[in-house]
Structures are given as structure tokens and as C-alpha cells.
C-alpha positions as CSV (number, residue, x, y, z in Angstrom):
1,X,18.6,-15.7,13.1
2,X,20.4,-14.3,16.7
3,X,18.1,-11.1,16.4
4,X,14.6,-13.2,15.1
5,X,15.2,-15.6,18.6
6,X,15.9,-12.9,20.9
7,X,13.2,-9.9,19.8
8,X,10.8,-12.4,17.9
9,X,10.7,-15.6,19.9
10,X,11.7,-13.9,23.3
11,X,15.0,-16.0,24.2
12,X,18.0,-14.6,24.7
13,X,19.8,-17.7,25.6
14,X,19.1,-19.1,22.3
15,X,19.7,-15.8,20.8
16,X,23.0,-15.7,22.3
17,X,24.3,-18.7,21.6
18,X,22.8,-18.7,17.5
19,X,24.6,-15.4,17.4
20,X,28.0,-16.8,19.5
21,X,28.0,-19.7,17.1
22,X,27.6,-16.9,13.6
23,X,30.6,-14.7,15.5
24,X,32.7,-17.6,16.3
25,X,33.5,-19.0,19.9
26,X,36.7,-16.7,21.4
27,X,34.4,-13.8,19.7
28,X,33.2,-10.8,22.2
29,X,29.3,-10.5,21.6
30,X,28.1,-8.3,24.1
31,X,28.3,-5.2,22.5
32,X,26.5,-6.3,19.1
33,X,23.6,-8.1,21.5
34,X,23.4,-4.4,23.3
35,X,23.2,-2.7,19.7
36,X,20.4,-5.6,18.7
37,X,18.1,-4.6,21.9
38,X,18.9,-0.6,21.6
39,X,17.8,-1.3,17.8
40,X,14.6,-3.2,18.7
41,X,13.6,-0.6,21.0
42,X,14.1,2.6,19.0
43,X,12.1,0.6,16.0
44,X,9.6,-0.1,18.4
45,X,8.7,3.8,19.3
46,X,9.0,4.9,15.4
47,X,5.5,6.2,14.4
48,X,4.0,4.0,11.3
49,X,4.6,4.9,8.3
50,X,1.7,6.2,5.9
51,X,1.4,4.8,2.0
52,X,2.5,9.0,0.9
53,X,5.4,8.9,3.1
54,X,6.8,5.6,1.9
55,X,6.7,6.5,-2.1
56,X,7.6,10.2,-1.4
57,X,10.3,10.2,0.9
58,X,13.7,9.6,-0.6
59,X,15.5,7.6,2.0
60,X,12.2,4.9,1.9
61,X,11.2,5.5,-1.7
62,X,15.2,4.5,-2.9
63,X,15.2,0.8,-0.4
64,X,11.9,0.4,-1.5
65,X,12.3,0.3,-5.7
66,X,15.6,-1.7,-4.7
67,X,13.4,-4.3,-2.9
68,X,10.9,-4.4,-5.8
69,X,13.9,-5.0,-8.6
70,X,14.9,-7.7,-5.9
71,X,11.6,-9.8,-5.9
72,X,10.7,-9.3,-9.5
73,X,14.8,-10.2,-10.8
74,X,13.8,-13.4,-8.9
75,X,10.5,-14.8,-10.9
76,X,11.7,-12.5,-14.7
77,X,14.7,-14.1,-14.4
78,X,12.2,-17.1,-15.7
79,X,12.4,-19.8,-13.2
80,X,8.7,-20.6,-13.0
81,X,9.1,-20.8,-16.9
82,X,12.2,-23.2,-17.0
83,X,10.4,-25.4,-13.8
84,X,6.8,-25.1,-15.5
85,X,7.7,-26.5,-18.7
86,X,11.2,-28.4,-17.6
87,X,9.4,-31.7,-18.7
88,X,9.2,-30.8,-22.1
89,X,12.4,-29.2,-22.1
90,X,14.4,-32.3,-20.7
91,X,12.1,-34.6,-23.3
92,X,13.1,-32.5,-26.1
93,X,16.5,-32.3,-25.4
94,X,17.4,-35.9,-24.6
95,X,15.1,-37.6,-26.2
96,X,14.4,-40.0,-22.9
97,X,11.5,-42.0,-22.1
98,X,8.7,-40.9,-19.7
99,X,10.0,-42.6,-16.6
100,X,13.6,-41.4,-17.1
101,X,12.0,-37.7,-17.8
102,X,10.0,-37.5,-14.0
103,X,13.6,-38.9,-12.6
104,X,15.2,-35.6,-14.1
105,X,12.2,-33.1,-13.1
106,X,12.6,-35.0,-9.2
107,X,16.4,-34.2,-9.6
108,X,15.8,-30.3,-10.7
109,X,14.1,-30.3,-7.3
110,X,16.4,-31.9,-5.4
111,X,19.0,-29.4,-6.9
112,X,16.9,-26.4,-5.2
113,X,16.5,-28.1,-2.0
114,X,20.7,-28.8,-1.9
115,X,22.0,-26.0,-3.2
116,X,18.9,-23.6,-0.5
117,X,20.9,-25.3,2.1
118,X,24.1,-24.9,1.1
119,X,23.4,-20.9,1.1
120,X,22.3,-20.7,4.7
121,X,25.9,-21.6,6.6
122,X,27.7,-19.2,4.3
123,X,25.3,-16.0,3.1
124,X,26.4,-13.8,6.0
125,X,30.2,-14.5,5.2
126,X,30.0,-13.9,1.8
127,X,27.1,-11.2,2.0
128,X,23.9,-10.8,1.0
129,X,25.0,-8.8,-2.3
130,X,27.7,-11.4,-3.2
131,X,25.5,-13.8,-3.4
132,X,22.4,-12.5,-4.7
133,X,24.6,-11.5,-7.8
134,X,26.4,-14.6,-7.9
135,X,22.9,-16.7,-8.2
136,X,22.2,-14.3,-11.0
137,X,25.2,-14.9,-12.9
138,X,24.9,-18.4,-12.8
139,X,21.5,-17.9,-14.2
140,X,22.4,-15.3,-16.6
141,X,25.7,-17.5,-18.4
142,X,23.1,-20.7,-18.2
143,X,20.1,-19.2,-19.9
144,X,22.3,-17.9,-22.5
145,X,23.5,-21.0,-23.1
146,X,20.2,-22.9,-23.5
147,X,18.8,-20.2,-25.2
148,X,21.5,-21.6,-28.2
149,X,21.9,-25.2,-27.3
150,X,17.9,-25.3,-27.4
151,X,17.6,-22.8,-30.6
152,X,16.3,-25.1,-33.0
153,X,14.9,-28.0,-30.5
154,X,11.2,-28.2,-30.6
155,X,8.9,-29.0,-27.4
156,X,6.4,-30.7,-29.7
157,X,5.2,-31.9,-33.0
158,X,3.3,-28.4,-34.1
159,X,6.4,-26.1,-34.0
160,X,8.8,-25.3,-36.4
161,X,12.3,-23.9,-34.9
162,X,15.2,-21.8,-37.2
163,X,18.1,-22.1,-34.7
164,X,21.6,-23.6,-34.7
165,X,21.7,-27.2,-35.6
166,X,24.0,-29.3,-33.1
167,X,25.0,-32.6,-32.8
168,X,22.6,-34.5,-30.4
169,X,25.1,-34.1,-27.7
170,X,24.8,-30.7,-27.3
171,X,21.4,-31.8,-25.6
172,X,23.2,-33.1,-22.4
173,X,25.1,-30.1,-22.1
174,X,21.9,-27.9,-22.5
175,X,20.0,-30.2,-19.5
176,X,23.3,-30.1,-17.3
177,X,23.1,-26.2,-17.5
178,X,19.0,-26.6,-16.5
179,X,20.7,-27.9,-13.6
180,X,23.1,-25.4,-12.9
181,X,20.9,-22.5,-13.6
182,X,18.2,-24.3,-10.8
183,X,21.2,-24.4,-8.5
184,X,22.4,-20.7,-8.8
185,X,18.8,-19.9,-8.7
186,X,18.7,-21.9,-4.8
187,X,22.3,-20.2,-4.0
188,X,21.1,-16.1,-4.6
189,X,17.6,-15.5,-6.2
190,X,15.7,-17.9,-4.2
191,X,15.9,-16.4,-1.1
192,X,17.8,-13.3,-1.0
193,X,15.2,-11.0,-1.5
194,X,13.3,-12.3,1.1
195,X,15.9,-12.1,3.6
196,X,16.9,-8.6,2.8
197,X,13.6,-6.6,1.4
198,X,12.6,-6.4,5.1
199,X,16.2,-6.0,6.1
200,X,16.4,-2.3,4.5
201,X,13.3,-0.8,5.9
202,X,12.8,-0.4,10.3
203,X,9.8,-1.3,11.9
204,X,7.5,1.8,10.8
205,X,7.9,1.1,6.6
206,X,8.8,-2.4,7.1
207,X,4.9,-3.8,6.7
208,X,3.4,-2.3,3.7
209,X,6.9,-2.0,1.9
210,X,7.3,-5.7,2.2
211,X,3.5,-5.6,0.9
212,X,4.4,-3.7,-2.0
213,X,7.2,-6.1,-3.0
214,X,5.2,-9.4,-2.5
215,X,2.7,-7.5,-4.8
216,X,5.4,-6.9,-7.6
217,X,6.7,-10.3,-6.8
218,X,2.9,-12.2,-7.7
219,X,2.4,-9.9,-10.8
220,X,5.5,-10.6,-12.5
221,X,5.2,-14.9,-11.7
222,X,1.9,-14.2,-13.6
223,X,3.3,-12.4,-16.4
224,X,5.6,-15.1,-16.6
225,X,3.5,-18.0,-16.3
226,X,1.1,-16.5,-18.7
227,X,3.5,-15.4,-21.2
228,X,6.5,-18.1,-21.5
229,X,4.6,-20.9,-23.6
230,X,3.0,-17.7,-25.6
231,X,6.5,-16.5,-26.7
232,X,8.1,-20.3,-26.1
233,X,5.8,-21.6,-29.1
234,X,7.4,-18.5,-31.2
235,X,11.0,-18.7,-30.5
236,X,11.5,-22.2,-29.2
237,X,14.9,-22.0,-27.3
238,X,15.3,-18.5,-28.1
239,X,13.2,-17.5,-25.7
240,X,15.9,-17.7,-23.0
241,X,18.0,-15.0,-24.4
242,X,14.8,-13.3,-22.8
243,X,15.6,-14.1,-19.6
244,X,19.6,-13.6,-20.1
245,X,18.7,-10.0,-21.3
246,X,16.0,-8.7,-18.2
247,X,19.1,-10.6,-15.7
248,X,21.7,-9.0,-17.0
249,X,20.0,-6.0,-16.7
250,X,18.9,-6.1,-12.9
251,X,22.2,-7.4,-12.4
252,X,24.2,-4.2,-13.7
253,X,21.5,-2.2,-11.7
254,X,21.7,-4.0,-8.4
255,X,25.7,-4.3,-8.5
256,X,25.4,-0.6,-9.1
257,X,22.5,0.7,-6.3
258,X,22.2,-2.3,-3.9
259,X,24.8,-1.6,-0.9
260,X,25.6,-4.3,1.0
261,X,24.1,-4.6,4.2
262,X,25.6,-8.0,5.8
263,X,26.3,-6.9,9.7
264,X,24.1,-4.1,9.9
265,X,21.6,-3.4,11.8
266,X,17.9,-1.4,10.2
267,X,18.8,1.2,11.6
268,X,22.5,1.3,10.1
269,X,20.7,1.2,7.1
270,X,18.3,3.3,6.9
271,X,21.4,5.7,8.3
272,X,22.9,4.6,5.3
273,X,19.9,5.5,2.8
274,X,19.6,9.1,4.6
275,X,23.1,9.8,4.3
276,X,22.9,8.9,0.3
277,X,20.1,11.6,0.6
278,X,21.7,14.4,2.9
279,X,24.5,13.6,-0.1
280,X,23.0,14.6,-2.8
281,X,21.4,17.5,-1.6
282,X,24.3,19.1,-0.8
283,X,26.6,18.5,-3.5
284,X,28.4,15.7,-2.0
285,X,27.0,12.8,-3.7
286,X,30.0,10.4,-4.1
287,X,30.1,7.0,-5.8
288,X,30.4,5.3,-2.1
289,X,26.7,6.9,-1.5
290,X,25.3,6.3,-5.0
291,X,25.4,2.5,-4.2
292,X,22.8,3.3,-1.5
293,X,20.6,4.9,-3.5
294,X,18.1,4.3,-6.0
């Protein structure tokens, strides 16, 4: 990013021109590059922030539980689960031999790796929140419709499924939306939250809230991991209505309390969270500052 090579790397003719070719050629870029530097330098004097101060304080304490819904609405929203097990999923469904199996699971990959790169050129013009909630509505509309495509297909010979019977073509629709929910997952959820959990916190919160949220993050890939084949053998397909339930649920909360932040600069937004604050304490707590708290 323009800001990473000119505070992070040191070079502000690469910075420049990375932030020239964001803004556009005829644009005028002084004035943000000014605001970048002014930025780095008041971050750079703020006094750490302590472990108390960082759950207590409302204008850290609100970024921060957004940033923890962030990471953990990426791994509940069952991707580990669906890439885990996608082999039995895809041998189930379509009944394929071995070899044509491996060439779907190498094609679910290949999905994440397009669809990651197609995000990059165009997540600052449509916005950070845009597409975080577009990823998850992707995922959200495709889980549901495994979850009933898949309702009565078993993963192997020991279970016993009580779902909706369809004709064995309704298989290929349920892999195509594996596909599409892997490709949503690349476009928001894959990335987002790493690009803007540190994004909503300056210099002196930024380190152990971005701790926090890679803890919250590793907890719920376990629960996942540890619990999908648990309730899988149970429900069969069923068990993505699970994971259409929990996204649709960080969904409604993140459309509601996540403001979005594309252009800013940290210490925009933390201006941003302490104006929520100074809000509500004096009465004036409007719709326009709800979204920018938690």
C-alpha cells in the first residue's frame, strides 16, 4: 500500500507513485501524502496503550469487539469445515472417481487464489465494508443452498441422512455453489479482516488489539475444525444451515456497527470512534454515529 512503502519500507518515490497510480494520473496527491506523514508522526508520539485501557475505554473497546466479530465471521462462517472435508463432499455429491475428485479439491484452490486477486485492484473503490459483506453474502445464499441440496447425501457408508431427496443432478448444482461460496469467501472474508482490524486502531492499541483478534481468530478455526465432522456425522448436509445462521448473523451486525473506513486515515478513525462516544454521552447519539460503534 502508498502509506506501508512510504512509513514501512522508507520510500517515498515508490510510495508516491503506488498512491498516484490508486488516485489516478491528472489526480493532485500532495495533500493526502502530507496528511499520511502528519499521521505517522502523531502515531508515533502516542503513549502505548495498557491491556485495562484497551477493554475499558469506549472508543478502543467498540473497534476492538468489531475486529474480533471480523476475524471469527471469517473461520464460523465454516470455510476450514467446507475445505477440510471438500473431498468427501465433492465424492458424495457427484459420485466421481478418485482422480476426477483431487482435480475438483486443486480447482477449489485455484478458485481462492483467482478470486484473492481479483479483490486487490478493486477493494478500495468499492470499500472495505462493501466487500467484506458482499463475500459474506455469497457465502451466506451458498451454504444455504448446500445445506438442502446436500440434506440427505451421506459422506460415507456409516451414516444415515433424513433430508430432501433430489434427482442426482441436484449434486452438480450443490458442487458449483462449493465453488461459489470458496470464491465469495477469496473476494471479502479472506482478507478483509486482516486488512482492516489494524486499520481501526493507531499505533498505541494497534499491537495487542491485533493480538486479541488473532487469538479469537485461532480459537474459533479450532472450534471449527474440532466440531464440523462431530455435528457433520449428525446432520449430514444440514449442518450448513449452521454456517448460514452464525453469517447471517455477523452480517446484520457488521452492516449495522462497522463504518466504513476506505480513505481514512487511523487517526480519522479513531476521530470517528470518539465522536460515536462524545455522542452518546451527551444525548446526541444519531444513527450516522451508531454505525461506528459497538
Amino acid at each position: 500500500s502508498p502509506r506501508y512503502l512510504l512509513i514501512e519500507a522508507g520510500s517515498r518515490e515508490a510510495g508516491v507513485a503506488a498512491l498516484q497510480s490508486l488516485r489516478g494520473a491528472e489526480a493532485n496527491i500532495e495533500e493526502e501524502l502530507q496528511e499520511i506523514e502528519e499521521d505517522d508522526q502523531k502515531q508515533k508520539s502516542e503513549p502505548e496503550v495498557t491491556w485495562g485501557e484497551l477493554i475499558t475505554t469506549g472508543h478502543l473497546r467498540r473497534p476492538l469487539i468489531i475486529a474480533v466479530v471480523m476475524v471469527c465471521s471469517q473461520q464460523l462462517s465454516g470455510v476450514n469445515g467446507v475445505s477440510v472435508y471438500s473431498s468427501p463432499i465433492f465424492r458424495s455429491a457427484t459420485s466421481g472417481s478418485e482422480d476426477v475428485v483431487n482435480v475438483m479439491v486443486a480447482l477449489t484452490g485455484l478458485t481462492l487464489i483467482v478470486f484473492a486477486a481479483v479483490s486487490v485492484p478493486v477493494i478500495d473503490r468499492v470499500g472495505r465494508k462493501a466487500m467484506h459483506l458482499i463475500g459474506m453474502a455469497g457465502m451466506g445464499i451458498s451454504s444455504l443452498i448446500i445445506a438442502i441440496l446436500l440434506s440427505n447425501v451421506p459422506t460415507d457408508d456409516s451414516q444415515t441422512c433424513h433430508g430432501i431427496a433430489f434427482s442426482s443432478t441436484a449434486n452438480y448444482f450443490a458442487t458449483g455453489f462449493v465453488f461459489v461460496y470458496f470464491a465469495s469467501f477469496s473476494l471479502g472474508p479472506g482478507s478483509i479482516p486482516w486488512l482492516l482490524a489494524p486499520e481501526l486502531f493507531t499505533e498505541g492499541a494497534r499491537p495487542k488489539a491485533v493480538s486479541i483478534a488473532v487469538t479469537a481468530n485461532w480459537l474459533s478455526n479450532f472450534s471449527v475444525q474440532y466440531l464440523f465432522p462431530i455435528v457433520q456425522q449428525q446432520l449430514c448436509g444440514w449442518v450448513f444451515l449452521i454456517f448460514f445462521g452464525i453469517l447471517l448473523v455477523l452480517f446484520v451486525y457488521l452492516w449495522i456497527r462497522l463504518p466504513e473506513v476506505s480513505g481514512m486515515t487511523t487517526q480519522d478513525i479513531s476521530e470517528l470512534f470518539k465522536d460515536g462516544i462524545r455522542r452518546k454521552s451527551t444525548g446526541r447519539y444519531t444513527h450516522n454515529s451508531m454505525n461506528s460503534d459497538a
